[in-house]
C-alpha atoms as a printed R data frame, in Angstrom:
    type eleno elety resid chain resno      x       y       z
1   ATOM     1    CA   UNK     A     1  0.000   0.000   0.000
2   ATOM     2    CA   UNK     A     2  0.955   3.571  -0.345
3   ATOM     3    CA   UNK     A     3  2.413   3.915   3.552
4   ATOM     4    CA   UNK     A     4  4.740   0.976   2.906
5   ATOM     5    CA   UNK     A     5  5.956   1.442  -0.315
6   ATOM     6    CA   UNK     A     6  8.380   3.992  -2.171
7   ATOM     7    CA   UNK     A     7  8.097   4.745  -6.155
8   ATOM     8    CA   UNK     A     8 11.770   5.479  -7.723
9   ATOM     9    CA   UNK     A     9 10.338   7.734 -10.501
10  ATOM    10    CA   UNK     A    10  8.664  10.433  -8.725
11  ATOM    11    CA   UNK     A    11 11.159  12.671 -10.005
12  ATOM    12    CA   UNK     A    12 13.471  13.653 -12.861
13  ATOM    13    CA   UNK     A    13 16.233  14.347 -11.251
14  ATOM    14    CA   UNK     A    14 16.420  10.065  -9.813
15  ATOM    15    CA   UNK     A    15 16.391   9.271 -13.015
16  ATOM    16    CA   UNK     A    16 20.074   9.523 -13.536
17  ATOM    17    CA   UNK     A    17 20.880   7.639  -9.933
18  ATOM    18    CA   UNK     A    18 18.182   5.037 -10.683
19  ATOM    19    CA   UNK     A    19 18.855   1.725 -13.280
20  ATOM    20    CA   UNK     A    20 15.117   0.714 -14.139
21  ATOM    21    CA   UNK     A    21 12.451   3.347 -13.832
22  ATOM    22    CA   UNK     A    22  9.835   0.725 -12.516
23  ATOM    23    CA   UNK     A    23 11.359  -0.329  -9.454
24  ATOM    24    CA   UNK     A    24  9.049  -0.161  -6.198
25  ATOM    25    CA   UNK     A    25 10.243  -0.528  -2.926
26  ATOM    26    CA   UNK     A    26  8.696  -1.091   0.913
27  ATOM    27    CA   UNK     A    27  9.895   1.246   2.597
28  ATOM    28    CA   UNK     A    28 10.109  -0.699   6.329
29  ATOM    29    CA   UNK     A    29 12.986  -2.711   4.565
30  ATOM    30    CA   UNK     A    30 14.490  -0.341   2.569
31  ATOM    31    CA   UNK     A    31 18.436   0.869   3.146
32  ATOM    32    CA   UNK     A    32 18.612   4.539   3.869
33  ATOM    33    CA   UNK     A    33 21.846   5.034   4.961
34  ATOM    34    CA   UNK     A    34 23.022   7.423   2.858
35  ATOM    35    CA   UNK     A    35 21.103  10.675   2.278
36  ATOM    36    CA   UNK     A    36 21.740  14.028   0.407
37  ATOM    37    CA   UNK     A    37 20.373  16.453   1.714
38  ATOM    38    CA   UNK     A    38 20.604  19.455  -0.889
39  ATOM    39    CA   UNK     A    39 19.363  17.291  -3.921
40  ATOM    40    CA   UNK     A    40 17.625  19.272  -5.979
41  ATOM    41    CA   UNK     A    41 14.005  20.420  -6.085
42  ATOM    42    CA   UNK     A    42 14.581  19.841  -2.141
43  ATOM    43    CA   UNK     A    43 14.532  15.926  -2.289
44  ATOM    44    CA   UNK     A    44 16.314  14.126  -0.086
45  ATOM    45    CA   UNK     A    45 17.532  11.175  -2.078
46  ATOM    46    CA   UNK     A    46 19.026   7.526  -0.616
47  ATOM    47    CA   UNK     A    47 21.482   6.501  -2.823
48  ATOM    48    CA   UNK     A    48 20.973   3.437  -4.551
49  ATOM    49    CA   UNK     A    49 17.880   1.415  -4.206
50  ATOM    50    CA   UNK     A    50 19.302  -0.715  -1.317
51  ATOM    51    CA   UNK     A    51 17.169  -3.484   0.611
52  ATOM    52    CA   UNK     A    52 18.207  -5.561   3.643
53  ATOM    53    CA   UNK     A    53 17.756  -9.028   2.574
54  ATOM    54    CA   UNK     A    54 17.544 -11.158   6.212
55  ATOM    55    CA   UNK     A    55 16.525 -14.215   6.978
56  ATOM    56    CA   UNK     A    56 16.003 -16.290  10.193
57  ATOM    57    CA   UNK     A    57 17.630 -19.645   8.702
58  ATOM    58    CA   UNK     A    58 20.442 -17.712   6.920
59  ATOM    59    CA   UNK     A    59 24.001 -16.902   8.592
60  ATOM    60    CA   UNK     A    60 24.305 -12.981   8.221
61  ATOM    61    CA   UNK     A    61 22.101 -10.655   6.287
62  ATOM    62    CA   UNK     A    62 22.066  -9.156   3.252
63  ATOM    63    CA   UNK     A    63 21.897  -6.124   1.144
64  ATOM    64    CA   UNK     A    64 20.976  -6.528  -2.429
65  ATOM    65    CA   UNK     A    65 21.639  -3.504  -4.211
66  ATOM    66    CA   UNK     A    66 21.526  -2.071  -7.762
67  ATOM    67    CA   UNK     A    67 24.724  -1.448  -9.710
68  ATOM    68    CA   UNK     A    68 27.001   1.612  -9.084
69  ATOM    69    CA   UNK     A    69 26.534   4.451 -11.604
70  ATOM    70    CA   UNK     A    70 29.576   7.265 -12.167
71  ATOM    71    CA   UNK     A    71 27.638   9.212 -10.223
72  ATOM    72    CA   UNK     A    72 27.159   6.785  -7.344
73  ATOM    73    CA   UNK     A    73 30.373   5.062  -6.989
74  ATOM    74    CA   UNK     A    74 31.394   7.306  -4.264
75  ATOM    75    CA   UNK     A    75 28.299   7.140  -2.604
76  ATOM    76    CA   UNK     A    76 28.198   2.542  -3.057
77  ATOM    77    CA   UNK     A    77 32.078   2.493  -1.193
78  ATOM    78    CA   UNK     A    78 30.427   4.853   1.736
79  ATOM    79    CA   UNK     A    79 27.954   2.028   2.112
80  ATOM    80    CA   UNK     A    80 30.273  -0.444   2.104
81  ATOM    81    CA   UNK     A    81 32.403   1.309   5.032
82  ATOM    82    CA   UNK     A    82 29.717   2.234   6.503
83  ATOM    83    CA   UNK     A    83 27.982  -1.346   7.174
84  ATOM    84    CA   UNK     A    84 31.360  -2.375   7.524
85  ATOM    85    CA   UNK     A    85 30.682  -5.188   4.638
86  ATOM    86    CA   UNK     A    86 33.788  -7.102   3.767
87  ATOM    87    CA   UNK     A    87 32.374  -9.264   1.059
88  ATOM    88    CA   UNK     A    88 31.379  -7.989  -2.413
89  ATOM    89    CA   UNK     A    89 29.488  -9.901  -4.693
90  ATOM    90    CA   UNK     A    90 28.828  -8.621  -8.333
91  ATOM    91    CA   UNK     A    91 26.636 -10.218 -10.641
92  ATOM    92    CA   UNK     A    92 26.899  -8.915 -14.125
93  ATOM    93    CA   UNK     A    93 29.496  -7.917 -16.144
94  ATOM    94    CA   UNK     A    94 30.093  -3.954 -16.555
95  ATOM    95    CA   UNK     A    95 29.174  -4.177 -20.064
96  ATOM    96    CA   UNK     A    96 26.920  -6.690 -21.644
97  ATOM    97    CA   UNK     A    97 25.565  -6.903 -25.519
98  ATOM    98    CA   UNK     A    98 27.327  -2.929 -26.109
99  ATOM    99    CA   UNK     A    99 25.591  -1.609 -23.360
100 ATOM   100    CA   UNK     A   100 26.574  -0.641 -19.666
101 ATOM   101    CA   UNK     A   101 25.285  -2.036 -16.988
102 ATOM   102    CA   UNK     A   102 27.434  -1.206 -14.538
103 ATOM   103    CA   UNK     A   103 30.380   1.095 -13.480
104 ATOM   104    CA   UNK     A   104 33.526  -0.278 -12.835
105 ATOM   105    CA   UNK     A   105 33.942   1.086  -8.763
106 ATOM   106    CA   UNK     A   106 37.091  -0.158  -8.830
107 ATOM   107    CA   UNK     A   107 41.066   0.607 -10.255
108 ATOM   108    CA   UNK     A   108 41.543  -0.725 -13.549
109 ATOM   109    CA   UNK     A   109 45.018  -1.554 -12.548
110 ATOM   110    CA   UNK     A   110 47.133  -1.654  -9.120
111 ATOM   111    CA   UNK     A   111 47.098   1.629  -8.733
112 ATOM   112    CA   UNK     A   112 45.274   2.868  -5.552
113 ATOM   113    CA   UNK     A   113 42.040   5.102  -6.213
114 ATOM   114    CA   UNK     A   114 40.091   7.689  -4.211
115 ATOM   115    CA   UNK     A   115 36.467   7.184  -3.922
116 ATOM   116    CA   UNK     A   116 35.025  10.080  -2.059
117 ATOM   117    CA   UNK     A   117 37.063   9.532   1.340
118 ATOM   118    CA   UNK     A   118 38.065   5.850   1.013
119 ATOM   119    CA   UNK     A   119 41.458   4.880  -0.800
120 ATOM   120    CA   UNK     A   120 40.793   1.467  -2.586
121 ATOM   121    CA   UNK     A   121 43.697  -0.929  -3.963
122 ATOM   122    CA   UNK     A   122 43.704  -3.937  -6.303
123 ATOM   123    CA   UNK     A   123 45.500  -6.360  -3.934
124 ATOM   124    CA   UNK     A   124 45.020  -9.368  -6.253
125 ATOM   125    CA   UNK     A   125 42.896 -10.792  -8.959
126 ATOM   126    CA   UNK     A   126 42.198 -13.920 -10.144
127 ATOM   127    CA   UNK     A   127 40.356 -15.240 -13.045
128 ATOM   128    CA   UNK     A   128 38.879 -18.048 -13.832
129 ATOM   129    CA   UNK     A   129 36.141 -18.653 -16.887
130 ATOM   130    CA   UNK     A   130 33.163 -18.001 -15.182
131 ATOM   131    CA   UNK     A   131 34.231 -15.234 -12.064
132 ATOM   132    CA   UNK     A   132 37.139 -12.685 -11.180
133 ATOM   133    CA   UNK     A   133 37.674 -13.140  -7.593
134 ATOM   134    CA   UNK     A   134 39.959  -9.632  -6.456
135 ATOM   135    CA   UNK     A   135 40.946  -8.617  -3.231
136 ATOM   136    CA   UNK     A   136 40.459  -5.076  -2.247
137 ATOM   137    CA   UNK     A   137 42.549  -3.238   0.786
138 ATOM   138    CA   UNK     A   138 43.236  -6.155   2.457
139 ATOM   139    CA   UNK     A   139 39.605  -6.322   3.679
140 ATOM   140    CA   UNK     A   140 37.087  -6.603   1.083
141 ATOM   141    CA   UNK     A   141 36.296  -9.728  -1.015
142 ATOM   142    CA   UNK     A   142 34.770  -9.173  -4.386
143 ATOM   143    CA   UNK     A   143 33.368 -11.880  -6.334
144 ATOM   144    CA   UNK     A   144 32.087 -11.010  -9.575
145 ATOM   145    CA   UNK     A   145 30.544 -13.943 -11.604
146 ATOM   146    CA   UNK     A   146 30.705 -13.330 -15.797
147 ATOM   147    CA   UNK     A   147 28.781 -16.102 -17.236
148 ATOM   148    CA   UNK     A   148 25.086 -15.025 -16.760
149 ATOM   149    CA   UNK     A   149 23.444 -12.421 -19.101
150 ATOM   150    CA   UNK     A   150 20.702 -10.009 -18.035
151 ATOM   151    CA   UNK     A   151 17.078 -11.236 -17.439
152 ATOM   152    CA   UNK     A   152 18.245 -14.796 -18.468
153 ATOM   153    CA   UNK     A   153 20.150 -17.598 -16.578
154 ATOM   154    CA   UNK     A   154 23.857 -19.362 -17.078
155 ATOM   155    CA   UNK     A   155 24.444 -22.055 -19.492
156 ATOM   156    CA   UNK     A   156 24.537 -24.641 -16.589
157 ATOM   157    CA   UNK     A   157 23.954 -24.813 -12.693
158 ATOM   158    CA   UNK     A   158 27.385 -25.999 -11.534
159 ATOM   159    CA   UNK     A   159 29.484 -22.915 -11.921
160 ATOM   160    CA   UNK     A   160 27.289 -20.752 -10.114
161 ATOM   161    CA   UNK     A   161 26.471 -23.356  -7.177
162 ATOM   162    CA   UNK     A   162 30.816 -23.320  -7.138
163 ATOM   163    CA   UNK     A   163 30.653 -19.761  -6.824
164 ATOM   164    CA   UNK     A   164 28.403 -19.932  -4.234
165 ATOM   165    CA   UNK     A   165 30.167 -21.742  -2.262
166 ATOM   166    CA   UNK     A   166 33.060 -19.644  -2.260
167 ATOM   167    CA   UNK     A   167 31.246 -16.892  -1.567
168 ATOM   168    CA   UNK     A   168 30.016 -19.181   1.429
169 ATOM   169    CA   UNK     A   169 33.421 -19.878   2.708
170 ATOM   170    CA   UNK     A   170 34.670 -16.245   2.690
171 ATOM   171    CA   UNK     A   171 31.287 -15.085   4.632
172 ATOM   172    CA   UNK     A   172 31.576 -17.449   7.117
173 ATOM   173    CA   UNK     A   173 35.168 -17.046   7.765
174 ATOM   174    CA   UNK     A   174 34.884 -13.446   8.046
175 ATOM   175    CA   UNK     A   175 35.579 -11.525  11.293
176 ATOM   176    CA   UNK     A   176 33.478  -9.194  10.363
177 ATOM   177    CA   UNK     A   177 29.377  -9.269  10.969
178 ATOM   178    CA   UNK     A   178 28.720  -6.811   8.731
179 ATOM   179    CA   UNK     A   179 26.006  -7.987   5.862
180 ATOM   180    CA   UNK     A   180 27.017  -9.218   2.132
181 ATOM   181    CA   UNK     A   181 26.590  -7.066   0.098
182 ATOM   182    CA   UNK     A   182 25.111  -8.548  -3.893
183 ATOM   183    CA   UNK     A   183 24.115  -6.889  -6.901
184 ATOM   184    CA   UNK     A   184 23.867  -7.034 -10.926
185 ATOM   185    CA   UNK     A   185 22.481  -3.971 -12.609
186 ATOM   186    CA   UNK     A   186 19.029  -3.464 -11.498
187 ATOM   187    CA   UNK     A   187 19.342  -5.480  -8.253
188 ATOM   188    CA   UNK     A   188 16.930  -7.977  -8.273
189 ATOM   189    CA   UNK     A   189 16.929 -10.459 -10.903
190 ATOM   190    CA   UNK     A   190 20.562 -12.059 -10.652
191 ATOM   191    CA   UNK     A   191 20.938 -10.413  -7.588
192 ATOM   192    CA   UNK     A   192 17.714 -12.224  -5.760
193 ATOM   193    CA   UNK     A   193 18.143 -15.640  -7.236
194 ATOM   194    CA   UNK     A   194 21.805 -15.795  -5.895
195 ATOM   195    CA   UNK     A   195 21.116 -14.432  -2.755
196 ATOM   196    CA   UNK     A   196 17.662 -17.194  -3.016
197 ATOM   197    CA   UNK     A   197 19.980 -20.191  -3.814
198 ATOM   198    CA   UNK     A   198 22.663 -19.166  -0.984
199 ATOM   199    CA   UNK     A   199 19.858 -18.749   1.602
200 ATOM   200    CA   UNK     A   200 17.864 -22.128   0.209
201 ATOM   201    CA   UNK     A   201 21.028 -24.145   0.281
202 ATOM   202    CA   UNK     A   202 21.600 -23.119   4.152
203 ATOM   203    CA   UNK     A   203 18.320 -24.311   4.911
204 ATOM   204    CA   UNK     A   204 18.324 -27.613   3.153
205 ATOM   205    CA   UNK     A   205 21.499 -27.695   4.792
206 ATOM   206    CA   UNK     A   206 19.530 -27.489   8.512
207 ATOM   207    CA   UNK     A   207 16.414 -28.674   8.041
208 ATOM   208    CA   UNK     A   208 16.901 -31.243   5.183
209 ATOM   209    CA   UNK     A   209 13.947 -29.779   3.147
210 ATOM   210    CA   UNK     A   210 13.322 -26.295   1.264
211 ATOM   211    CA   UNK     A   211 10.250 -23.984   0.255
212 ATOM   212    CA   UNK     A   212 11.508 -21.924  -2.937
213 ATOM   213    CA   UNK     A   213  8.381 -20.551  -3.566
214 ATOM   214    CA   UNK     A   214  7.339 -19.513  -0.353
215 ATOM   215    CA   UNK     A   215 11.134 -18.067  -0.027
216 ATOM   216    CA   UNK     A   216 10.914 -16.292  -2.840
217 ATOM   217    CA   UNK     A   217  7.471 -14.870  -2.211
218 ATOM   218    CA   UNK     A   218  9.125 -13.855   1.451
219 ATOM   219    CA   UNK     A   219 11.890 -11.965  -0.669
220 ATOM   220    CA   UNK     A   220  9.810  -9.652  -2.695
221 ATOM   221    CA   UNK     A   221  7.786  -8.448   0.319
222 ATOM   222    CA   UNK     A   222 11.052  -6.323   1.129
223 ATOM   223    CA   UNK     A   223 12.002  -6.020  -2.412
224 ATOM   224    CA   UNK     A   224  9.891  -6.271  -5.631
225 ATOM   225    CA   UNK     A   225 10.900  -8.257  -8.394
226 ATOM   226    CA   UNK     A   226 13.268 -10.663  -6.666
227 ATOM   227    CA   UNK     A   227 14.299 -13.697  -9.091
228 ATOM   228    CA   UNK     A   228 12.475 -11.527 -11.418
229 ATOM   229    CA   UNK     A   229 11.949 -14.303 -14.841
230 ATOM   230    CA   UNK     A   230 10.093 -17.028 -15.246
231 ATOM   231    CA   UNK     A   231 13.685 -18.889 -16.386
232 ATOM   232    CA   UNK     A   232 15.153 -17.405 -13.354
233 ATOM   233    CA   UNK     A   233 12.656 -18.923 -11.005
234 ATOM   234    CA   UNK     A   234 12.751 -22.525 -13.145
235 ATOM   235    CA   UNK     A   235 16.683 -22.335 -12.674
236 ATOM   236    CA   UNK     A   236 16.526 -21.320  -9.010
237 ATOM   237    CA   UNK     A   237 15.192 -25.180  -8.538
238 ATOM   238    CA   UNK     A   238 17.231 -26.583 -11.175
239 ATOM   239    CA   UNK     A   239 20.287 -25.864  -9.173
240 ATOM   240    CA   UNK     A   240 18.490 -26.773  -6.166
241 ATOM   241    CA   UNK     A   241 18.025 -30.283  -7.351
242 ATOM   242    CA   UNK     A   242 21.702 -30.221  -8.953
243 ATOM   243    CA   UNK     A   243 22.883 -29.929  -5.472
244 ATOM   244    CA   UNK     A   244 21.408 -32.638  -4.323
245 ATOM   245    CA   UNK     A   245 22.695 -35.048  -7.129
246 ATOM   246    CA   UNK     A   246 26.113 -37.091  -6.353
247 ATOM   247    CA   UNK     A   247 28.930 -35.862  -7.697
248 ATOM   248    CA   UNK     A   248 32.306 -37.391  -8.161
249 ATOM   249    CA   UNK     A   249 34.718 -34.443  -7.176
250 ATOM   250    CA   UNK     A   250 38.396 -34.753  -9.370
251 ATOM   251    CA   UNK     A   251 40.907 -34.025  -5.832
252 ATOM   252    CA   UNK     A   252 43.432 -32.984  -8.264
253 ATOM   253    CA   UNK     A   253 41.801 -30.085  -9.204
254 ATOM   254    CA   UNK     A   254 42.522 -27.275  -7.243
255 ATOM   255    CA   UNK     A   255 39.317 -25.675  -7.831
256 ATOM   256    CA   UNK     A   256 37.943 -27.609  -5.813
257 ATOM   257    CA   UNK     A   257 40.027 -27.702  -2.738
258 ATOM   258    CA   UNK     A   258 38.197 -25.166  -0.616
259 ATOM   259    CA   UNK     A   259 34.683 -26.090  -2.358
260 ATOM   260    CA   UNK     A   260 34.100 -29.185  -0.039
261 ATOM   261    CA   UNK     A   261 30.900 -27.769   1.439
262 ATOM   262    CA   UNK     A   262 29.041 -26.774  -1.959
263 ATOM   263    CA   UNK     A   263 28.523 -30.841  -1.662
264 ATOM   264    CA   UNK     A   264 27.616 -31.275   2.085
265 ATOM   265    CA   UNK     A   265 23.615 -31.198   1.397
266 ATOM   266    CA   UNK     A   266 23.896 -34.116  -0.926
267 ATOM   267    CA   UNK     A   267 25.610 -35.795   1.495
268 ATOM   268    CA   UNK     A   268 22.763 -35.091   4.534
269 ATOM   269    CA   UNK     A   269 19.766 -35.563   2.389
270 ATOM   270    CA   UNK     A   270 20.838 -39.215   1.531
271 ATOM   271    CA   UNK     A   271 21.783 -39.899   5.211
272 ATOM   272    CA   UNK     A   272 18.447 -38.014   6.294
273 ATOM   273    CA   UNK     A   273 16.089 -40.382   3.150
274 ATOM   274    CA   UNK     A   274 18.278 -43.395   4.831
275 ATOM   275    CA   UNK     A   275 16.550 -42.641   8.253
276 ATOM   276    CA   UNK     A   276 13.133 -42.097   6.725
């Protein structure tokens, strides 16, 4: 209804902060913790479409947000400093089909960079064919995954149930509480089905059965559009049930070396159908 809910396009002047001009958001769950207060025609503006994304079976919350603009770089590193958020997760590439659907808010090279007040440094980067893992300031984690296009899914569910998992290691290993911070372009379609699956897996993972639908029906009561396709929503449970499949993992491979726990729900659900 109107007293829960926030329309991006009430004005001109968000249109050049905002991705998609269609976006609605509840306002009990939405992120305001960055304001300016001399926008003008006297708005005061939030930066970037952010919603808390927490869950009572999940370990730490999240914030799924939409991509950083130029004009909202600055603004996306005070968030993460501010929510003291060591893990970075990036969904989308910065340019996809000729046209950009993100800003790169990080160096292009080694060399440090100001953002606003925060100095940010390339510490490493790997690559691998379907994510860039980099390391920023000795602090921050980003994982950025390259193989899924806008509005549509990847070519298969293993890579992205990998990822996952690595993005599951770092979180839990963290020192820091603060929440994980996701997002693609607009911030809900890649964004909410990775944040679903992580969330989904962690419950199969404790209660040895899941609810996607009602899950995903919780998600877009704090933000609209979550998993936002039809293919999104059919993947969602495809890699769901690709979890739960055995799998023979090669102990050679080094990629797989710190991935142990993407297969640790397999593992329970057999012993758990065993006992039934």
């Amino acid at each position: 209804n109107a007293e829960n809910t926030r329309t991006t396009h009430t004005h001109t002047h968000t249109h050049t902060e905002v991705h998609p001009r269609y976006l609605i958001h509840y306002t009990r769950h939405y992120l305001a913790c960055i304001s300016r207060e001399n926008a003008p025609g006297g708005l005061t503006f939030d930066y970037c479409l952010c919603a808390y994304q927490g869950y009572g079976n999940a370990s730490r919350q999240y914030i799924a947000a939409q991509g950083p603009l130029p004009s909202t770089v600055n603004d996306f590193w005070k968030m993460v400093w501010e929510k003291r958020s060591q893990v970075i997760v990036m969904v989308t590439n910065c340019t996809e089909g000729g046209r950009v659907k993100c800003e790169q808010y990080w160096p292009m090279d080694y060399t440090p960079c100001l953002y606003g007040q925060l100095l940010v440094t390339v510490k490493s980067e790997d690559k691998f064919p379907s994510w860039t893992l980099r390391e920023f300031n000795k602090q921050h984690k980003h994982f950025q995954f390259i193989a899924w296009p806008d509005h549509g899914v990847p070519t298969g569910t293993e890579e992205l149930i990998q990822f996952r998992g690595l993005i599951r290691q770092q979180v839990e290993s963290s020192f820091s509480a603060g929440p994980t911070i996701v997002h693609c372009s607009a911030g809900v379609g890649r964004t909410g089905t990775l944040i679903a699956l992580d969330v989904l897996l962690q419950q199969l993972d404790k209660e040895k059965a899941v609810g996607i639908s009602a899950f995903v029906q919780q998600m877009r009561l704090s933000r609209p559009l979550m998993v936002q396709t039809e293919s999104q929503y059919v993947f969602l449970h495809q890699c769901i049930m690709d979890t739960l499949q055995p799998k023979v993992v090669p102990k050679s491979d080094p990629l797989y070396e710190n991935s142990d726990m993407i297969y640790v729900n397999a593992i329970a659900l057999r012993e758990y159908e065993k006992q039934s």
